[in-house]
C-alpha positions in Angstrom: 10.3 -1.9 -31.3 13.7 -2.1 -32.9 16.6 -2.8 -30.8 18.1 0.9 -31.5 15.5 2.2 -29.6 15.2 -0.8 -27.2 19.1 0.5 -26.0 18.1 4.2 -26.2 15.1 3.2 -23.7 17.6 1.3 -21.9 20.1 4.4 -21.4 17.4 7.2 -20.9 16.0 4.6 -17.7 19.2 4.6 -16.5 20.2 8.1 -16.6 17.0 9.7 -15.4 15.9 7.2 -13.0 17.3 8.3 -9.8 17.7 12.2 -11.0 14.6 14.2 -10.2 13.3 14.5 -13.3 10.8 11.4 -13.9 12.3 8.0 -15.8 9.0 7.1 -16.4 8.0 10.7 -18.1 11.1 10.4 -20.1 10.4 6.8 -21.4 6.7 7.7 -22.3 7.4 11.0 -24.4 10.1 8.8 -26.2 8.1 6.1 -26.8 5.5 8.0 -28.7 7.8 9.6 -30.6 8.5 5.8 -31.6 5.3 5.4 -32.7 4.4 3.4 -29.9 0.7 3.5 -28.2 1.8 4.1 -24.8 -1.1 2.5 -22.7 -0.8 -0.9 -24.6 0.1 -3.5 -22.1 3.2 -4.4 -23.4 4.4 -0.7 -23.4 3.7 -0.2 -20.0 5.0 -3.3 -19.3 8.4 -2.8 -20.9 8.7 0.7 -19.3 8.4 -0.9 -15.9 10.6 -3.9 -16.2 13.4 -2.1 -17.7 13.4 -0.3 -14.0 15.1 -3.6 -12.8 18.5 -2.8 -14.6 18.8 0.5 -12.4 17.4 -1.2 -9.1 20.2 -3.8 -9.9 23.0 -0.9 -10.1 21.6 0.6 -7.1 21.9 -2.5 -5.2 26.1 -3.1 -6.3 26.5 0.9 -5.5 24.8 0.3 -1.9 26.5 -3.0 -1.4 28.7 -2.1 1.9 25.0 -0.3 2.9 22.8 -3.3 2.5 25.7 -5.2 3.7 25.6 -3.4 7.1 22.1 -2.6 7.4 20.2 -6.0 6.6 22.5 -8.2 8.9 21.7 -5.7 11.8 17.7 -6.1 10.8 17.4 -9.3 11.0 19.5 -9.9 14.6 17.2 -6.5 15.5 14.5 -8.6 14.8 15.3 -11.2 17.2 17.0 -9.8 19.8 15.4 -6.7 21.2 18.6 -5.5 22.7 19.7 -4.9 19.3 16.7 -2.9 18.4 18.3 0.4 19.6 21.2 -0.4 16.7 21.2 2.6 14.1 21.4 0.1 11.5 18.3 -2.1 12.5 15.5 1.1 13.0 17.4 2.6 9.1 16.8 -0.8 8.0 12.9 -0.9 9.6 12.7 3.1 8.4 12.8 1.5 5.0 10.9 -1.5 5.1 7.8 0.7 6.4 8.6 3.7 4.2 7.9 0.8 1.3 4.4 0.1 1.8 2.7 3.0 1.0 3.1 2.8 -3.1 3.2 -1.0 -3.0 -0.3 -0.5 -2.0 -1.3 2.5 -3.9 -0.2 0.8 -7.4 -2.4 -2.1 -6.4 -5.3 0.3 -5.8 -4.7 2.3 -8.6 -3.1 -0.2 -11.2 -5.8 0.3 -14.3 -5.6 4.1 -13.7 -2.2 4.3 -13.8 -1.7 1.8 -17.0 -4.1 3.9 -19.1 -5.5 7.4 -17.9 -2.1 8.8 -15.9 -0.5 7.8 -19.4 -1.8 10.6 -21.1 1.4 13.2 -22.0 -0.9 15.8 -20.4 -0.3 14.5 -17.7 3.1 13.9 -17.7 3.7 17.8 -19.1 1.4 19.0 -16.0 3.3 16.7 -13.7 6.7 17.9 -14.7 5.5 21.7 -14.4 4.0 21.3 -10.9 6.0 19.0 -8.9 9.2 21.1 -9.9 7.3 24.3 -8.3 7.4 21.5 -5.0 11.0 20.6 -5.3 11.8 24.2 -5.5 9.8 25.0 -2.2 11.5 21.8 -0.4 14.9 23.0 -1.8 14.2 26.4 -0.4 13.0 25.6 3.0 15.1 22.8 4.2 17.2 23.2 6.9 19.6 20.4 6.3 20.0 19.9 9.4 19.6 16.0 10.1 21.1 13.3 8.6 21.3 9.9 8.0 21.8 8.7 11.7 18.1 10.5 11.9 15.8 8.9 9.9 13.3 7.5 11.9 10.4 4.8 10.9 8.4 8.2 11.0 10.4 10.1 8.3 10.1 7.1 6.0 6.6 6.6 6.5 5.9 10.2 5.5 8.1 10.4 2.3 6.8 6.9 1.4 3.5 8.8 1.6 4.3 11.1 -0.4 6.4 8.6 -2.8 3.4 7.6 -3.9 2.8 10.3 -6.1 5.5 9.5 -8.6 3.0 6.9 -9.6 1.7 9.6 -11.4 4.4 9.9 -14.8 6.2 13.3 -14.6 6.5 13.8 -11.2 9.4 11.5 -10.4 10.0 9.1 -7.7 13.3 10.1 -6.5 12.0 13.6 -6.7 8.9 12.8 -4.6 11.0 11.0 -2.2 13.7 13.9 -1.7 11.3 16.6 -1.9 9.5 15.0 1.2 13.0 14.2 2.8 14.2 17.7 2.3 11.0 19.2 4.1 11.8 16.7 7.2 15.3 18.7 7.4 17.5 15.9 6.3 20.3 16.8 4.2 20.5 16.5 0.5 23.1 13.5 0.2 20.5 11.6 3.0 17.6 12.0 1.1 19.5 11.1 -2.0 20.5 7.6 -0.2 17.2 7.0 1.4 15.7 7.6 -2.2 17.9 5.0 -3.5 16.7 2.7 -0.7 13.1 3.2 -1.0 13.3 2.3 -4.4 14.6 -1.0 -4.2 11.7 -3.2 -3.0 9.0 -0.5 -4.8 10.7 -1.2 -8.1 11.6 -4.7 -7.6 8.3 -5.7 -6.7 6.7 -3.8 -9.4 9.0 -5.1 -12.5 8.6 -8.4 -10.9 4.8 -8.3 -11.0 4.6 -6.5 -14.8 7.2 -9.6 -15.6 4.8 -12.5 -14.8 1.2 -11.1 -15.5 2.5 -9.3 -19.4 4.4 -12.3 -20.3 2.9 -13.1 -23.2 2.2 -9.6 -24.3 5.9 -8.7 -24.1 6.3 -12.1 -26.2 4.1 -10.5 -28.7 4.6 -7.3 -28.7 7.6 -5.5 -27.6 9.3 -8.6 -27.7 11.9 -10.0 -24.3 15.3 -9.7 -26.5 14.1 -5.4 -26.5 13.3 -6.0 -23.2 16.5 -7.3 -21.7 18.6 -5.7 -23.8 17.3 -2.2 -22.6 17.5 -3.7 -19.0 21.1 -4.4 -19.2 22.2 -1.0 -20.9 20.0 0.6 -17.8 21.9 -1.0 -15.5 25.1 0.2 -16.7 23.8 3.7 -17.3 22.1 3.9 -13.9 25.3 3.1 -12.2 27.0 5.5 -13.7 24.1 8.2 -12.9 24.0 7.1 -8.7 27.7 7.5 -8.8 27.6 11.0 -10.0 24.8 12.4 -8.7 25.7 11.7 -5.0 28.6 13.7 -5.8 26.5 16.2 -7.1 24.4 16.9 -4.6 26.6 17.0 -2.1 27.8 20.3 -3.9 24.4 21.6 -5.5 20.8 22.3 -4.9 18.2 20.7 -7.3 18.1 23.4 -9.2 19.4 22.6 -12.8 17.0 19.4 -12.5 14.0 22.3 -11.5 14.6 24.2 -14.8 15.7 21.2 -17.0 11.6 19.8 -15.9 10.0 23.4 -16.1 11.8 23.3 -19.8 10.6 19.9 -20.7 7.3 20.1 -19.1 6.5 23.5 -21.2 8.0 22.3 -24.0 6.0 19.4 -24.4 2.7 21.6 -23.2 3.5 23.8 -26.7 3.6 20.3 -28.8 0.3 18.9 -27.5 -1.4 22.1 -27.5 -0.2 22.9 -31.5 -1.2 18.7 -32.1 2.4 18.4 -33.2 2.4 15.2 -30.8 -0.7 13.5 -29.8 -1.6 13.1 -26.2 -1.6 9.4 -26.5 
């Protein structure tokens, strides 16, 4: 890997991973078209990692958030009067609605890192999930908001977060779809999104950091690496600043046709062997 395409990596993270669209879709078409072998370690290693620059961004656009809510968690935690405070059960919504794919990657890791990397899989992920996000779009009421959100509503769209493990489905679009069928409104499920992926991605760059060390070292190399985190981080916060403002306006719409676009196109590529699946 160059570092040209180390920075485009780094700005296609950062723009697509909190828009419904899958990041980690985007990176793997791209990185074929590099010439890269997208189940080597290092690969898979570099497409996760770079994920810290746009956690990063999320955490300075949530600042006053996490600012408010963590204080209030902790005191929660050790004074049960406070327990009833919105900002310690939001705070205890997340934590929960976590879990779910921290323990599904574990399970799943070695699928994940080689069969779910297939572009056949991201193409049919793409194509399906967006006929989901068009349901949840549909249906919601919009009726709740973020004062709702309950341990319950988290666990459920952490649940269902765990899909997006699967490349072409899309985290944030996992995690609002679910949030939009609990009736919450879209600039919620947009926030809660950006919550629930700050320990998920965390943990999982910091994991992919320590065990492919060496690979990176040898492969992709940790100059491509960081250099693509940083430009994420930049991009991403960029992205989380407008899309909030987007949404607040818009269905999901343009992101549903963008992914049945992209999906289909790539469908036409693999099926004429203009791209190979792997």
């Amino acid at each position: 890997m160059n570092i040209v395409e180390a920075v485009i990596l780094g700005a296609v993270e950062g723009i697509t991973e909190f828009l419904p669209v899958s990041s980690t879709g985007h990176l793997t078409i791209l990185e074929k078209l590099f010439g890269h072998t997208i189940d080597d370690p290092d690969i898979t290693a570099f497409t996760v990692i770079i994920q810290s620059g746009a956690v990063l961004a999320t955490i300075l656009f949530l600042r006053h958030d996490i600012a408010r809510v963590v204080p209030a968690f902790f005191r929660g935690l050790f004074d049960k009067g406070l327990r009833d405070h919105p900002d310690f059960r939001f705070g205890w919504a997340v934590l929960l609605g976590s879990m779910p794919i921290v323990f599904a990657a574990l399970l799943f890791k070695d699928t994940i890192e080689t069969t779910l990397r297939s572009l056949w899989f991201v193409a049919g992920a793409l194509i399906i999930w967006s006929g989901v996000m068009a349901f949840a779009d549909h249906a919601a009421t919009q009726i709740r908001h973020e004062k709702d959100v309950t341990w319950k509503d988290t666990i459920i769209i952490g649940v269902v977060q765990c899909m997006a493990l699967i490349p072409g489905i899309s985290r944030s679009g996992a995690t609002m779809s679910a949030g939009l069928l609990r009736d919450f409104d879209r600039v919620t499920v947009t926030k809660l999104s950006f919550f629930l992926s700050i320990p998920a991605l965390t943990g999982a760059s910091l994991l992919q950091g320590v065990e492919e060390f060496d690979r990176i070292s040898g492969g992709v190399g940790w100059l491509n690496t960081i250099v693509a985190t940083v430009v994420s981080f930049v991009v991403a916060y960029a992205s989380v600043t407008w899309l909030l403002k987007f949404v607040s306006k818009h269905s999901y719409s343009v992101f549903i046709f963008y992914r049945l676009a992209l999906g289909s196109l790539l469908l036409v590529l693999l099926a004429t062997g203009t791209i190979q699946a792997k």
